[in-house]
C-alpha positions as CSV (number, residue, x, y, z in Angstrom):
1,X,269.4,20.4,322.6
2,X,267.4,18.5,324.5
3,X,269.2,17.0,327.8
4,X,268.8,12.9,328.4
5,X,266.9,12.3,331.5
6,X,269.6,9.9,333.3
7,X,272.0,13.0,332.9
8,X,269.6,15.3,335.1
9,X,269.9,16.4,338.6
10,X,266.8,15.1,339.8
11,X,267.3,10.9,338.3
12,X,270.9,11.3,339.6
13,X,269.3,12.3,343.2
14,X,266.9,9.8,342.9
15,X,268.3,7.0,341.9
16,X,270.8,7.8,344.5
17,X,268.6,7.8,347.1
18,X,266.7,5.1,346.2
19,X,269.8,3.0,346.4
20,X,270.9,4.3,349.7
21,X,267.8,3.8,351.5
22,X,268.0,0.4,349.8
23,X,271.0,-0.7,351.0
24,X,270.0,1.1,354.6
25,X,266.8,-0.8,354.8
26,X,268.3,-4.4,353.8
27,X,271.3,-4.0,356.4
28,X,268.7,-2.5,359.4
29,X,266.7,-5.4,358.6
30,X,269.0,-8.0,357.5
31,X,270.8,-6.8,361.1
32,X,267.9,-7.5,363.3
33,X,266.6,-10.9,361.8
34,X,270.2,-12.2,362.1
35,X,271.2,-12.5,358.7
36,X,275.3,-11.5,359.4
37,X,276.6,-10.5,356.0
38,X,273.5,-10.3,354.0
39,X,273.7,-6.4,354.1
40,X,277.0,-6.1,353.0
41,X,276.5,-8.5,350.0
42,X,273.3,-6.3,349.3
43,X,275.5,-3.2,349.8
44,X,278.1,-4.7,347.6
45,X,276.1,-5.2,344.5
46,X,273.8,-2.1,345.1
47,X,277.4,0.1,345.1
48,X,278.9,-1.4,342.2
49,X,275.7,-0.3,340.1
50,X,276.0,3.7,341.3
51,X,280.0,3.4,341.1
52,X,278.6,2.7,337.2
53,X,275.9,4.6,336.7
54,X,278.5,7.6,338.0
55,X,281.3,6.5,335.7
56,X,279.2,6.0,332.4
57,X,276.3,8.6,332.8
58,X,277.8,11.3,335.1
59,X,281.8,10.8,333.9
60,X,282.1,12.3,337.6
61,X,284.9,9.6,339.1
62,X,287.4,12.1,340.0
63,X,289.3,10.0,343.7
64,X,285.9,8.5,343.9
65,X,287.2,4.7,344.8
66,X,289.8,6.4,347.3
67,X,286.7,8.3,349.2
68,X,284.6,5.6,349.3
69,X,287.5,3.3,350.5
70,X,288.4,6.4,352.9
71,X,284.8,7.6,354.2
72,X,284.3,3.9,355.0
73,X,287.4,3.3,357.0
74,X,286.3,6.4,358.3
75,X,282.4,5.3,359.6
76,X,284.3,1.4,360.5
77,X,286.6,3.5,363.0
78,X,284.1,5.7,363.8
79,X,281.7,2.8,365.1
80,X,284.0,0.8,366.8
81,X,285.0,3.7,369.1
82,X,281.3,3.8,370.0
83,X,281.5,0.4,370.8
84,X,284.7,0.5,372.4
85,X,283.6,3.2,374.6
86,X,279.9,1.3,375.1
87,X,277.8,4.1,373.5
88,X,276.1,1.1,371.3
89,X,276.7,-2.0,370.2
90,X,275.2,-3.8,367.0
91,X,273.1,-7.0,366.6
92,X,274.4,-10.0,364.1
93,X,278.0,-9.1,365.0
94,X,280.3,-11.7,364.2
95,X,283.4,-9.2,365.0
96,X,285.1,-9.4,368.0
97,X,285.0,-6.7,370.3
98,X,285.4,-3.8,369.9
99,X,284.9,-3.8,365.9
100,X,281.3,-2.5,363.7
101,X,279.1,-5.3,362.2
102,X,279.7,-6.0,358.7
103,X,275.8,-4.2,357.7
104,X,277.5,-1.0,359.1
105,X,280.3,-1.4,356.9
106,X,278.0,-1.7,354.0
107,X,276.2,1.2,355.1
108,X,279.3,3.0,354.9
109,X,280.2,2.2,351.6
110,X,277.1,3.3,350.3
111,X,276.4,6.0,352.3
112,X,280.3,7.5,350.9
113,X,279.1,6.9,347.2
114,X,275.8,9.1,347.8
115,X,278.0,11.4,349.5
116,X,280.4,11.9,346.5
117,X,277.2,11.4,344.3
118,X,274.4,13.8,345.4
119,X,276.0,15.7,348.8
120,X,279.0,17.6,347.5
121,X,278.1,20.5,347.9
122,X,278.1,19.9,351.8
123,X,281.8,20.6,351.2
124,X,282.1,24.0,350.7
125,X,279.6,24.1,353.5
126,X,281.2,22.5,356.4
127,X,279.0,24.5,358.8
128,X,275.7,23.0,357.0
129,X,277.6,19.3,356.8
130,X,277.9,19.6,361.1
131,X,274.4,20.3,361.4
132,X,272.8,17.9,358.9
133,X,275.7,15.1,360.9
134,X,274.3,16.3,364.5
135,X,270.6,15.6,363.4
136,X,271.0,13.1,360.7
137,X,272.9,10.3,362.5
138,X,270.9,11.0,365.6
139,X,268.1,10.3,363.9
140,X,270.0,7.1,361.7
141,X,271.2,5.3,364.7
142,X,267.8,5.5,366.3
143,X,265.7,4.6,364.1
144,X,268.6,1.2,363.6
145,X,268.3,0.7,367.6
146,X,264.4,1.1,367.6
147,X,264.1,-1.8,364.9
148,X,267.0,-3.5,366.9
149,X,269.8,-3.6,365.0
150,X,271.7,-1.8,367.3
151,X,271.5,-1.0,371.3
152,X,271.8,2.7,373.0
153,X,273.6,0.9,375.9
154,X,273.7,4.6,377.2
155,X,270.0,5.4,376.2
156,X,269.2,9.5,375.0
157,X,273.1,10.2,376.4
158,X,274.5,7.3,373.3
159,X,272.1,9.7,370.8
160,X,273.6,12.9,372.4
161,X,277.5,11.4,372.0
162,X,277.1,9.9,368.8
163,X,275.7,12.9,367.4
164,X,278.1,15.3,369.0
165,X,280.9,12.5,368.1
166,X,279.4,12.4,363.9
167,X,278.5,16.0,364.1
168,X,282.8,16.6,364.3
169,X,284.3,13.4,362.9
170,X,282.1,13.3,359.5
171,X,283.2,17.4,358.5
172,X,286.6,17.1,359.5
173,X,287.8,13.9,357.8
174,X,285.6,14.9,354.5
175,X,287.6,18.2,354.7
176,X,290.6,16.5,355.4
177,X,290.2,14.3,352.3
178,X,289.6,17.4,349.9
179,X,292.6,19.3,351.2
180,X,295.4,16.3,350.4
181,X,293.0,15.0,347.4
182,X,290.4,17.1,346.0
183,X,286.8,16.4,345.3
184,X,285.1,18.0,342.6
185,X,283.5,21.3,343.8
186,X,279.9,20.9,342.9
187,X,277.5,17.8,342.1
């Protein structure tokens, strides 16, 4: 039997992505141009359509609304600590101090649904997770400052504690969430 492309591995990884760096894109640049809440409106919609496309062609849903609601909480308190403790602080914030900008809240939420989506495998691989979290949000947060929608107020030390600071937070609460409510094992 023949298997329907939109079931596959590869279109659920690339439609994933696609979305992600999507949504990323729109709130870097939505972030730096000023535009306060366009990235979480973009973020929003973009969500929605993989929160479908995982419910009708992947019938993978399993806590999915609690870990996106969680993960994001997660990367909200996560940022603000940064800013509280003046590692960085984000353009277009119309927060008070010491919250995240509303574009890093929408990265969040899509970041979590790719997560669920395409990365699960990261967690029965906690090891792998704390390595691709050391390099990967280095590399996130300064590629956001070097097109300005955020500052290293600490310069190559901010990189060093935010990835040292992502490297332990993202693991742990992703393998806090599974113990209490169980993600499904494989993607």
């Amino acid at each position: 039997m023949e298997k329907n492309f939109v079931n596959t591995k590869a279109a659920q990884l690339s439609f994933h992505l696609i979305a992600y760096y999507i949504v990323w894109f729109s709130c870097i640049y939505g972030a730096a141009h000023n535009y306060l809440w366009a990235g979480l409106m973009i973020s929003v919609v973009i969500t929605l359509l993989q929160y479908f496309w995982q419910k009708c062609f992947r019938k993978q849903t399993d806590n999915l609304l609690i870990f996106i609601l969680y993960l994001t909480i997660v990367g909200f308190v996560g940022d603000s600590l940064l800013v509280y403790f003046r590692v960085l602080d984000f353009a277009s914030n119309p927060f008070t101090f010491p919250c995240s900008a509303p574009f890093m809240i929408g990265i969040w939420l899509n970041f979590s649904i790719m997560f669920y989506a395409i990365l699960l495998w990261f967690v029965q691989r906690p090891v792998f997770l704390m390595i691709f979290s050391l390099i990967g949000f280095v590399f996130a947060y300064f590629v956001g400052s070097s097109m300005n929608a955020a500052f290293l107020l600490q310069g190559t030390k901010s990189l060093l504690v935010i990835g040292i600071m992502w490297g332990v937070l993202l693991p742990s609460s992703i393998l806090l969430f599974d113990r209490f409510l169980t993600l499904p094992k494989e993607s």
